[in-house]
Each structure stands twice: as structure tokens, then as C-alpha cells.
FILOLUM-276702 format. One line per 5 residues: number of its first residue (from 1); their letters; for each residue x, y, z of C-alpha. Coordinates in pm, whole numbers, plus 50000, padded with zeros to 5 digits. Each point is the difference from the previous one (the first is absolute). Layout:
<atoms>
NUM	A	X Y Z | ...;
</atoms>
This chain:
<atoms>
1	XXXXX	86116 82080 58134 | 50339 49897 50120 | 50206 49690 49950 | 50021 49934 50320 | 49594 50028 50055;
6	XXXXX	49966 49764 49679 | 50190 49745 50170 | 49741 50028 50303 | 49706 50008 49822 | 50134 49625 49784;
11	XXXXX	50132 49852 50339 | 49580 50027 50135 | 49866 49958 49669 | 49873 49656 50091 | 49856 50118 50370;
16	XXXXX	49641 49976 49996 | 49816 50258 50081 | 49909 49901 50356 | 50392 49998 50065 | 50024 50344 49849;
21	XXXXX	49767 50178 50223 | 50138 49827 50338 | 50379 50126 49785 | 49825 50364 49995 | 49870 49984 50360;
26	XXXXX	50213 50260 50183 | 50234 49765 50252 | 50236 50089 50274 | 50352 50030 50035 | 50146 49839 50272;
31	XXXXX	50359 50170 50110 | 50282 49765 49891 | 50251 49903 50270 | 50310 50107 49885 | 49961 50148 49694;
36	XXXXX	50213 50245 49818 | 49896 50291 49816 | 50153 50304 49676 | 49902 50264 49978 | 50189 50390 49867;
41	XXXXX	49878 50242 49756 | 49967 50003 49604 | 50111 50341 49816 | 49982 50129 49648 | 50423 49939 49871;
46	XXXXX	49924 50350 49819 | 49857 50231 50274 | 50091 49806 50309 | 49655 50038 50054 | 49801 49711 50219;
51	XXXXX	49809 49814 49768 | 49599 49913 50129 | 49820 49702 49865 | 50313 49779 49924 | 49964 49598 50034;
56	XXXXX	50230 49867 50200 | 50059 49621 49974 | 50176 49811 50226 | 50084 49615 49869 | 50087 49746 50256;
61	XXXXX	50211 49704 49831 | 49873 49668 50238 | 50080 49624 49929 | 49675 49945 49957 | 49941 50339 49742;
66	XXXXX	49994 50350 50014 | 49779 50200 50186 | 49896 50316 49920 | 49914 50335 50211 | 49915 50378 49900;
71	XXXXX	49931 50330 50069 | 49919 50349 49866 | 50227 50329 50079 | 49810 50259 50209 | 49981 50320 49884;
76	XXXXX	50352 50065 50169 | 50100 49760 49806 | 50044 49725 50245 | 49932 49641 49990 | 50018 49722 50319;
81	XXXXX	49975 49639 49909 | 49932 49789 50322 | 49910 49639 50107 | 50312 49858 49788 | 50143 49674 50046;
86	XXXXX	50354 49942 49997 | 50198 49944 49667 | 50185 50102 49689 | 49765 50291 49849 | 49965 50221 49705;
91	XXXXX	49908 50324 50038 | 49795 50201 49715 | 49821 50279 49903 | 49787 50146 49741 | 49804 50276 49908;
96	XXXXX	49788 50140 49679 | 50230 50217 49791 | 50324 49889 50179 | 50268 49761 49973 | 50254 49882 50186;
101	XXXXX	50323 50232 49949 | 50295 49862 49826 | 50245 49987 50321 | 49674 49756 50134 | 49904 49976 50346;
106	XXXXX	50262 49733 50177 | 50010 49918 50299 | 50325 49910 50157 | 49826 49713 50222 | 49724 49785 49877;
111	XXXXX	49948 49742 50315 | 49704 50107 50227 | 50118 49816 50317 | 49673 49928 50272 | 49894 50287 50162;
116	XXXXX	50203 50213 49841 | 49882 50399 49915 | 50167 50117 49732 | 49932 50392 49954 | 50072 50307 49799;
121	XXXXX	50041 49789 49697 | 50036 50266 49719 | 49831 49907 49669 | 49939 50222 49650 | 49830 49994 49706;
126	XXXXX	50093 50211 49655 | 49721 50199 49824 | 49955 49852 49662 | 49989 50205 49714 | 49855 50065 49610;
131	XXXXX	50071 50087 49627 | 49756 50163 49838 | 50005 50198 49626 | 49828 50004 49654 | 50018 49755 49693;
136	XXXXX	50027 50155 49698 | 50007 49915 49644 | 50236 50140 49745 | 49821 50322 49924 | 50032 50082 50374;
141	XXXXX	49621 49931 50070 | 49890 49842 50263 | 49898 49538 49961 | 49701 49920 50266 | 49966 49663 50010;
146	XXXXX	50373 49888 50053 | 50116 49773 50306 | 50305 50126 50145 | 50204 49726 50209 | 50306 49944 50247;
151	XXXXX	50238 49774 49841 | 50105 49750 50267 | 49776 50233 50244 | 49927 49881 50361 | 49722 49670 49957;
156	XXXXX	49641 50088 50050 | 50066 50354 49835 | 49776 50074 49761 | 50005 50152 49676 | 49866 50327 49921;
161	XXXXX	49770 50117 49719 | 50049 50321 49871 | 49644 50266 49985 | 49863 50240 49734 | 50349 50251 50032;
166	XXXXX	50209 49669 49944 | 50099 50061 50396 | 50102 49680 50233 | 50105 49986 50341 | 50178 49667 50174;
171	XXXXX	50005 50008 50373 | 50105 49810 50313 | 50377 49925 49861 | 50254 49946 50217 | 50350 50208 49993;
176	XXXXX	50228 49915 49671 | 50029 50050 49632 | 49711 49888 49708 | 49934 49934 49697 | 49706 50097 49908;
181	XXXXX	49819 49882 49625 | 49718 50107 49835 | 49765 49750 49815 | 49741 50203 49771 | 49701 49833 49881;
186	XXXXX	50055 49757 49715 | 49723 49817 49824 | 50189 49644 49890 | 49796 50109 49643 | 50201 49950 49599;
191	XXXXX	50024 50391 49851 | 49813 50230 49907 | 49882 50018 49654 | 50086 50351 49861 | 49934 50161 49707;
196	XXXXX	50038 50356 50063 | 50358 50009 50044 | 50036 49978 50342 | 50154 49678 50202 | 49911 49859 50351;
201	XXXXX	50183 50128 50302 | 50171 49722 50218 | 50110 50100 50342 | 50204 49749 50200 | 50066 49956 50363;
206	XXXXX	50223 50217 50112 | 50230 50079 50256 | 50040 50365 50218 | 50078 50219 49846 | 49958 49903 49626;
211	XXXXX	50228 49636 49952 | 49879 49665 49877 | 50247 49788 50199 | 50036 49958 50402 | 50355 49987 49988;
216	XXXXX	49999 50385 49866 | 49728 50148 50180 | 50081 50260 50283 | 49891 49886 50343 | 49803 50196 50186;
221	XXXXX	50120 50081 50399 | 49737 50012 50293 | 50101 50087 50288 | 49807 49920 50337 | 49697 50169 49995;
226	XXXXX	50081 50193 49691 | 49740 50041 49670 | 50230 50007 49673 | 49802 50221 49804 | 49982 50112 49640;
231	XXXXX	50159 49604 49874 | 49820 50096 49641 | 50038 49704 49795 | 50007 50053 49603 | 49884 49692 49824;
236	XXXXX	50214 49900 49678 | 49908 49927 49686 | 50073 49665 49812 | 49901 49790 49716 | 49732 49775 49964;
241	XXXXX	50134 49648 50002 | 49850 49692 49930 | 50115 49669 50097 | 49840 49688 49796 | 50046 49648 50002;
246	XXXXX	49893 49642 50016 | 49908 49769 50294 | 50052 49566 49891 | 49889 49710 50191 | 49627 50138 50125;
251	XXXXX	49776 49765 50138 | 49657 49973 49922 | 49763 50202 50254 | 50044 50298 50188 | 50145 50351 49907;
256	XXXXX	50331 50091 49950 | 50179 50311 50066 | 50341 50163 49957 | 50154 50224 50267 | 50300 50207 49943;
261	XXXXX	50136 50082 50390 | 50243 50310 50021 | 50351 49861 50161 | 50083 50115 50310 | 49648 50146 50121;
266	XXXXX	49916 49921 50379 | 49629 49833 49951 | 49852 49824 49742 | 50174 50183 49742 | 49725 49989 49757;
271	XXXXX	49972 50255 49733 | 49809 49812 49717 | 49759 49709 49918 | 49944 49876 49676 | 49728 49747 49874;
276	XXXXX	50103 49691 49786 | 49829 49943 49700 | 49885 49646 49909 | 50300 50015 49734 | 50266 50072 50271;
281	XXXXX	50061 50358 49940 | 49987 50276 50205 | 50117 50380 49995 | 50113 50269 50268 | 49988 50347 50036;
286	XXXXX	50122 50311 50170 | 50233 49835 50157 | 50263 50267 50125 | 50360 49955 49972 | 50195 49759 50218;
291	XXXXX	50062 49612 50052 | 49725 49760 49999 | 49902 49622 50053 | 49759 49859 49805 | 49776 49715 50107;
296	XXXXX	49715 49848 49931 | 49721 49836 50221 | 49745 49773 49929 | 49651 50054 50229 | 49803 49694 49917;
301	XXXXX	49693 49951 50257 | 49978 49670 49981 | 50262 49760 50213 | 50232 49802 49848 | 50351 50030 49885;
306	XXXXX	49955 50317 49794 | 49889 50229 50275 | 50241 50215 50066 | 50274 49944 49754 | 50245 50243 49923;
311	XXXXX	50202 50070 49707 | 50373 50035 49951 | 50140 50367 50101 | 50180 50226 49739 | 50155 50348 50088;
316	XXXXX	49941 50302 49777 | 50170 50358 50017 | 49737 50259 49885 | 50203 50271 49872 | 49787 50205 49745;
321	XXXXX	49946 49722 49705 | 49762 49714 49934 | 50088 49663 50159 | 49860 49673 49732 | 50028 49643 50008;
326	XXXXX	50017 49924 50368 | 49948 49632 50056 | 49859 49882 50320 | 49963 49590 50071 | 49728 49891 50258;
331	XXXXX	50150 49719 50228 | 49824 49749 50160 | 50100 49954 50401 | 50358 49818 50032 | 50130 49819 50316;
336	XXXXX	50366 50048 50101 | 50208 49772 50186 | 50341 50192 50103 | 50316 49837 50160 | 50139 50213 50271;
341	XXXXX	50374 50018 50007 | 50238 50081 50296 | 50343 50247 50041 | 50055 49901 50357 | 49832 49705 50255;
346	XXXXX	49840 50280 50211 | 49794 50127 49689 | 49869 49640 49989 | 49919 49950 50360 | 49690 50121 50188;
351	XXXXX	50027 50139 50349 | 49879 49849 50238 | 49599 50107 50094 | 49966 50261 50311 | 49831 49847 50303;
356	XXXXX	49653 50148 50067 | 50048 49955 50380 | 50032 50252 50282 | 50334 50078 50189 | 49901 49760 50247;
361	XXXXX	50020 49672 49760 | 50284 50134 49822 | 50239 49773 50193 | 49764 49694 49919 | 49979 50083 49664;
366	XXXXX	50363 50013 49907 | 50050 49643 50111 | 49751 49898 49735 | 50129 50006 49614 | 49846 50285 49788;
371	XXXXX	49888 49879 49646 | 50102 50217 49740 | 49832 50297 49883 | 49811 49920 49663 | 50155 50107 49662;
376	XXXXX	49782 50163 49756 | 50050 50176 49687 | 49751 50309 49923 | 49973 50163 49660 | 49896 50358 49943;
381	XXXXX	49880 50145 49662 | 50158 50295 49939 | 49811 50328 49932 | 49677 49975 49936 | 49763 49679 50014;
386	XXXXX	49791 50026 49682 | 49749 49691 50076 | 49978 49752 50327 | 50322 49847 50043 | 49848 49757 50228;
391	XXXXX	50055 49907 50344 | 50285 49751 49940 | 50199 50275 49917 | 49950 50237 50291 | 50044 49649 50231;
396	XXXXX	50338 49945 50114 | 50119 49610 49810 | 50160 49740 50195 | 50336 49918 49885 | 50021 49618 49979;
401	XXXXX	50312 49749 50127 | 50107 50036 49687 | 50060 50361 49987 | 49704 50110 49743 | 49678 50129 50031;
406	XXXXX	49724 50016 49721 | 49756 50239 49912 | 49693 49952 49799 | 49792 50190 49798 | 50212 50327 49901;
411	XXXXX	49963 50275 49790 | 50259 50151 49798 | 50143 50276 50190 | 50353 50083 50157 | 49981 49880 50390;
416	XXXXX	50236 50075 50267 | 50142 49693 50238 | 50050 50028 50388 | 50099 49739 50217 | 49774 50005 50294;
421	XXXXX	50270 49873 50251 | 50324 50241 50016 | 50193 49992 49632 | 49967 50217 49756 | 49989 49862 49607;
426	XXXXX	50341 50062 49818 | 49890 49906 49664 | 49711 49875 49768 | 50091 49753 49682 | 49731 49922 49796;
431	XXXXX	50146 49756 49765 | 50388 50088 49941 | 49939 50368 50073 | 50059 50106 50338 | 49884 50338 50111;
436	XXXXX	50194 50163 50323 | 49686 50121 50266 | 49656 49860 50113 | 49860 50036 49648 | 49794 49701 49842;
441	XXXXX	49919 50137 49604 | 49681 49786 49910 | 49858 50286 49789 | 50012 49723 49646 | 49891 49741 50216;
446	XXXXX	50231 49656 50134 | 50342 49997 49800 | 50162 49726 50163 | 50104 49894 50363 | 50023 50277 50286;
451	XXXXX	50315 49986 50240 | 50001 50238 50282 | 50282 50044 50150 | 50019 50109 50417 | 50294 50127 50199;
456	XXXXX	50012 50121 50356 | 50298 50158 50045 | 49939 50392 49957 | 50120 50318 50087 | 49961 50296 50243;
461	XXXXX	50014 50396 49897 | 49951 50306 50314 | 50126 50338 50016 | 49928 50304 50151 | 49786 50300 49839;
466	XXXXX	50132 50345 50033 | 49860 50333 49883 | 50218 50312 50082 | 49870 49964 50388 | 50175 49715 49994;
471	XXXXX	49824 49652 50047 | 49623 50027 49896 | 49731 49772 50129 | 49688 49913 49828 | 50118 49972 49622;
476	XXXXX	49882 49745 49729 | 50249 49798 49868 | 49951 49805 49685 | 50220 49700 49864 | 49991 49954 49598;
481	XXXXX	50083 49636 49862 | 50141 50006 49656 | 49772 49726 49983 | 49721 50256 49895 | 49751 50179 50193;
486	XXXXX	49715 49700 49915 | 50172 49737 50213 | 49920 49919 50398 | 50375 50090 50022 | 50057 50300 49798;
491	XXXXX	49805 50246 50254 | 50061 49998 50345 | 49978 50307 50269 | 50090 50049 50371 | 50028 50367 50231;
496	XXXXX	50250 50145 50168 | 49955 49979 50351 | 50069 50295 50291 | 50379 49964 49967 | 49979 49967 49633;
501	XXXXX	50081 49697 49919 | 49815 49776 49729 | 50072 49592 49958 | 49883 49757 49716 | 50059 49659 50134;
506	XXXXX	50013 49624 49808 | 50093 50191 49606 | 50002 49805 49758 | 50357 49971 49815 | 49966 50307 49706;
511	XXXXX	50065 50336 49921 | 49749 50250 50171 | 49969 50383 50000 | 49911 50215 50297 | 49762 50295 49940;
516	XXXXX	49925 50218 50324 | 49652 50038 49929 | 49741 49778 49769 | 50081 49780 49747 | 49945 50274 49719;
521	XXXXX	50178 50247 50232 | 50248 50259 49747 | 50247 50004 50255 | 50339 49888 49901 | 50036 49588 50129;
526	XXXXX	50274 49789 50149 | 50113 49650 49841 | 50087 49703 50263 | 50092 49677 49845 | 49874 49713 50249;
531	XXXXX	50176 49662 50056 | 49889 49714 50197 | 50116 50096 50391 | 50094 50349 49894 | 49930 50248 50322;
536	XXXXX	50007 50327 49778 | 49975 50346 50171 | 49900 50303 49743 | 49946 50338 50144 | 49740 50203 49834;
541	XX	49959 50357 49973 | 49620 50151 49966;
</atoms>
């Protein structure tokens, strides 16, 4: 089932049943005076083929909400959307196994004026593609069992598992370049006991064709409509490691577990569990190499302030020997009460809140004062959320007149800070250590008072795009903060549009790299410096 007829179903959830049959009851349509109508034709961007059983959507953008219309490509491929009220619309389409092609479908014009019958509109979609291969072990024989994976793949693609002959196929992937990892079966069990000479076999996740890192594996092209076949995988071999240690400060009740979350992993990043043991301890195996967090949870049933605690977090590099002695701390929820500093006036200052009233009260309205937009302060935990943070933390917090707000009940974590009403933060100091970026460090718990500090004068960076055709349209742009990749403002993207050119708009004051492609692209980047007011122009080559 689609999004879209998710959202449908929810909105009539609470009909009752009387009002859904009289809903289902076939009803007329009365001509509209004046309406306007699209309609054109949807190919395939590959064949130039026209493209049957396409969804076209038409959104109308309203005062009062959007309204949506729809219709399904003949077997011509053409679509007519009638009955459509006047307005600022979006236009989109969609289509099992397709995507929308890189260059996008634009429109030059996207005001429907009354009446108006706006034809031959030319849309496309891409057909997506697939990887498929074998996993094999060492000996060149084939692993069934092993889940094979898109790193940073399209959302909602899922994972495949690989059959008897160790074969695995991933469809339905857009044009681009992959990285694809394979994840064999791993019991989280201690070693084997072996007396007959022979030691246990430890295969880690690995990376196409036969790496353990992402930042050396070979990425995989597909082009539209294109299978990438024979992507054989050969697992590698590693130690056994094990990683022991001790959790403090456990309250009475519940169970408590330890979780060691692989850096970097899109998800929950989960690749062991551990039990406590009433004395504390706990041990870890087959973990493969790479950087980890540690953390431990407590699960107590019963309510009260030890459900839900969390530990301290400790990182770990895995690299082929035994990890001992690692001390984790449970701590009890802490409340925070920051002081919000300012660079400039405007940083401190709301705007003022936009009037909900129609065109035709506009002049009435701007005779009467607007009150000030509220200013909150939201807090993000970054990565992955081990336990329930709690609502108060997903909740935006009123700053007060005197410039602070104060949370309750936190966990140790690190937490990003945005400003809900136009500035971005400059700086954290916790204590007398000030951090530059949106970064709050609460993984050891409170360690004296929070400053953030908020500026609003920023910077503006555009270009053009150019392949050897000259200016190229439809290309992903990614900004880099030095800041690190983790932060709200150390990963940003935009496209290119038909003429080429590409614009990131209110940059933070830093030093940035721009990659034509994704963030983990291996083409060469360009450095910008940003001030505050700098107008920078940077022309790119793809």
C-alpha cells in the first residue's frame, strides 16, 4: 500500500461505518465552472518509450491546504487530470520499478491560473536497476545464509539473503554507484572448544569485493535499467575478539544489557548484546573489526526511576586483539538548565508570527502588531537512541526572558542543538570548554553549566555544474563541514538545476568541501572557506 493511500485510510479511520458506506456509494461529478486541467504523456528516459500504468499526481497548494488529484497513463502513455482549481501545484509521478531521472521533471511554470488547459506536458521516469552475485568464503565456496546490503541504499530497500549457491540479487535501485556489504551469519556465542588441532573460523562483514572497511570497497555502477551481474563477494577472515568488562551503579530490578553499536551504520547499528551478570561483568564476542560504542541499558519492568537508565558510552576499535577492563557507569536521569548566548541582536530576536489570514484581510492585518514567533530550543540525540529518551526531548523547550531553557530527565548521550526560530548555534561550552558546532557531549553525564552560543549572520555558496557538454542539470551536490559528518551542519546537499547551477544558502561560518556526488563520493573535492556575508561562487566540474 502506498503512502499516500495510508494517509487516506488514517484521515477516515474514525468514520463509522454508516459514513463509510454512504463514502463508498458511487456519487456524481458535477462539471466545474471554470476549471483548468494537465494533461501530456509519460515515457521510459531509456527507450523513449510511453510508459502505461504511471500515477500521476497533481498537488494544488490552497490557503486553506493542499488538494490533491490523480490519474493513471493509458496504454499510450497518456494521462489528463481535469476538474482543477486554480493555484500553485506540484506535479508528480510514480511508477513500480522506476524513479524519477536525475535531470527531474521541472516544469518551467508552476501557477495553474482558472480555466486554464495546460497540455503536452512531457514527463519521464528512469528504469531502476540491480546487483546481484555470490558470497563466498575463503576457500571460494559458496555462504547461504548471508544478508547482503546497500550501504546508504535508497530507504525502504531491503536487504537480501543469499540461497543454497550463496547467490543474492538486490533490485529496484535507482541510477548511481554502491556499496554493497555482506553480513554472514554470526552466532554472538564464546569459541569453540578444540582439541583436535583445529581453530574456529571467523568471517566478518565484508565489503565487495573482499575489504573490511567502506572507505576501501569498490562501488558498484547501475545504470538505468541495467542488472550488474557477477558482484561475487569473498568474505574475509579475522580473529576472534572478545571484548569484556564491568558495568557500576546497577539498580536493583530489571535486566541489564550491554550493546556495542558499529559507528557510522545507517539503522540501529546493533551488532551485539551481552547479558550482565549480578557481579557487573559481562563479555563480547565476534565482534568484527572497526569502531564501536559501548553502552549499557537497564530494562526494569517496573516504573520508577530505574526504568530505562542508561550507562555511560565508551568507544572501542576492534582490530584483531582482546579488549579488557571496560568500565561502564549507569546514570540516573539529570536535568539541564543551559544559558543561551548571542553574536548579533538578530540571533536573539524572533520574527514576527505569519498571519493565518487570506489576501483579502491582509491589509487589516498589518495594521495590527504581530507577537513574536516563539523561541524554542530542540535537542537531538545523535546516532542511535538506545532506550526512550522521552518526550521532553523530542518537544521543542521554551526559551525563557532570561535567555535559558531547562531540560529534565536526560540520559547521557551527545545531543545536537537547533534553534527553532532562524540562527544557527556557533558554539557549545560546557563548563570552560567550548566546542565550535551544534554539539552538546553529555555522554559522562552533567559536567557543569551549558552555554550555547547563536549567531545569525551566515553565508551563501552557488556555482554552476559542468561536465564536458558544458553545464549539466540534475547533479547531487554535497557540502562537508569540518565539523564532522555527525553534526546537523556537517552534511548538507542541493541539485543542479536545468542551467546547472547549484546554491547553498544561510552557511554557517567554516570550512566546507564540495563533492559532486554523495558524501562518500571518491571524486576529488573543492575547499570554500565561509565568512559571515560571504556571497561565494565555486564552479564545479562532474
Amino acid at each position: 500500500m502506498s503512502s499516500r493511500s495510508c494517509k487516506w485510510l488514517m484521515r477516515f479511520l474514525p468514520l463509522s461505518v454508516a459514513a463509510l458506506s454512504a463514502v463508498a456509494q458511487p456519487q456524481p461529478t458535477a462539471p466545474v465552472a471554470g476549471a483548468a486541467s494537465i494533461s501530456g504523456v509519460v515515457t521510459n528516459s531509456v527507450t523513449t518509450a510511453p510508459l502505461p500504468r504511471a500515477h500521476v499526481t497533481v498537488v494544488i497548494l490552497g490557503n486553506t491546504g493542499a488538494q490533491f488529484f490523480g490519474a493513471v497513463t493509458d496504454a499510450d502513455g497518456k494521462f489528463s487530470v481535469e476538474g482543477l482549481p486554480a493555484g500553485r501545484f506540484i506535479l508528480t509521478v510514480d511508477r513500480a520499478g522506476f524513479v524519477v531521472p536525475a535531470s527531474g521533471n521541472r516544469l518551467s511554470d508552476t501557477q495553474l491560473r482558472p480555466g486554464e488547459k495546460r497540455e503536452n506536458v512531457k514527463l519521464a521516469l528512469a528504469p531502476t536497476g540491480a546487483i546481484s552475485g555470490r558470497v563466498l568464503n575463503a576457500d571460494g565456496l559458496a555462504v547461504p545464509g548471508a544478508i547482503v546490503s546497500i550501504e546508504g541504499g535508497p530507504f525502504g530497500l531491503n536487504p537480501a539473503t543469499t540461497d543454497e549457491k550463496g547467490q543474492f540479487r538486490i533490485s529496484g535501485l535507482p541510477p548511481g554507484h554502491y556499496r554493497v556489504v555482506a553480513n554472514p551469519a554470526v552466532m554472538p556465542f564464546p569459541p569453540e572448544i578444540r582439541t583436535d588441532g583445529t581453530r574456529e573460523v571467523h568471517y566478518a562483514r565484508t565489503y565487495y569485493p573482499d575489504v573490511l572497511t567502506s572507505k576501501a570497497a569498490q562501488r558498484i555502477e547501475v545504470g538505468a535499467g541495467i542488472d550488474a551481474m557477477g558482484m561475487d563477494i569473498r568474505l574475509v577472515r579475522t580473529p576472534i575478539v572478545t571484548v569484556s568488562g564491568r558495568v557500576s551503579d546497577i539498580p536493583a530490578g530489571g535486566k541489564t544489557l550491554v550493546r556495542a553499536l558499529l559507528n557510522g551504520t545507517v539503522g540501529n547499528g546493533v551488532q551485539a548484546t551481552a547479558n550482565v551478570k549480578p557481579d557487573g561483568s559481562f563479555q563480547i564476542w565476534q565482534l568484527d573489526p572497526g569502531t564501536y560504542t559501548l553502552v549499557a541499558t537497564n530494562t526494569a519492568s517496573a516504573p520508577g526511576p530505574s526504568r530505562g537508565l542508561q550507562s555511560t558510552q565508551v568507544e572501542i576499535e576492534v582490530a584483531g586483539k582482546d579488549i579488557e577492563r571496560v568500565e561502564l557507569r549507569m546514570i540516573q536521569p539529570f536535568d539541564l538548565t543551559a544559558r543561551l548566548a548571542f553574536d548579533d541582536a538578530k540571533a536573539r530576536e524572533a520574527p514576527a508570527m505569519q498571519s493565518p489570514q487570506g489576501r483579502g484581510q491582509q491589509a487589516a492585518a498589518q495594521a495590527t502588531p504581530r507577537p513574536p514567533a516563539p523561541r524554542r530550543i530542540m535537542l537531538r540525540p545523535e546516532g542511535q537512541s538506545f532506550v526512550n529518551f522521552g518526550p521532553s526531548i523530542f518537544q521543542p523547550m521554551e526559551v525563557g526572558a532570561d535567555d535559558s531553557i531547562t531540560v529534565e530527565k536526560l540520559l547521557p548521550a551527545r545531543y545536537h542543538v537547533t534553534a527553532t526560530w532562524g540562527p544557527y548555534v556557533k558554539s557549545v561550552t560546557i563548563g570552560t570548554v567550548e566546542t565550535e558546532g551544534d554539539t552538546l557531549d553529555l555522554r559522562n553525564g552533567p559536567a557543569g553549566p551549558v552555554t550555547v552560543t547563536l549567531a545569525s549572520v551566515t553565508g551563501e555558496v552557488s556555482g554552476v555544474v559542468s561536465d564536458p557538454s558544458g553545464p549539466a542539470a540534475g547533479v547531487r551536490i554535497t557540502m562537508l563541514s569540518d565539523r564532522g559528518p555527525a553534526g546537523t551542519q556537517g552534511y548538507r546537499a542541493a541539485m543542479s538545476g536545468p542551467d546547472g547551477n547549484y546554491s547553498f544558502k544561510a552557511v554557517p561560518p567554516g570550512k566546507y568541501k564540495l563533492v559532486v556526488g554523495d558524501a562518500d563520493s571518491e571524486d576529488p573535492a573543492e575547499t570554500v572557506d565561509v565568512h559571515a556575508g560571504d556571497k561565494l561562487v565555486k564552479a564545479l566540474a562532474k
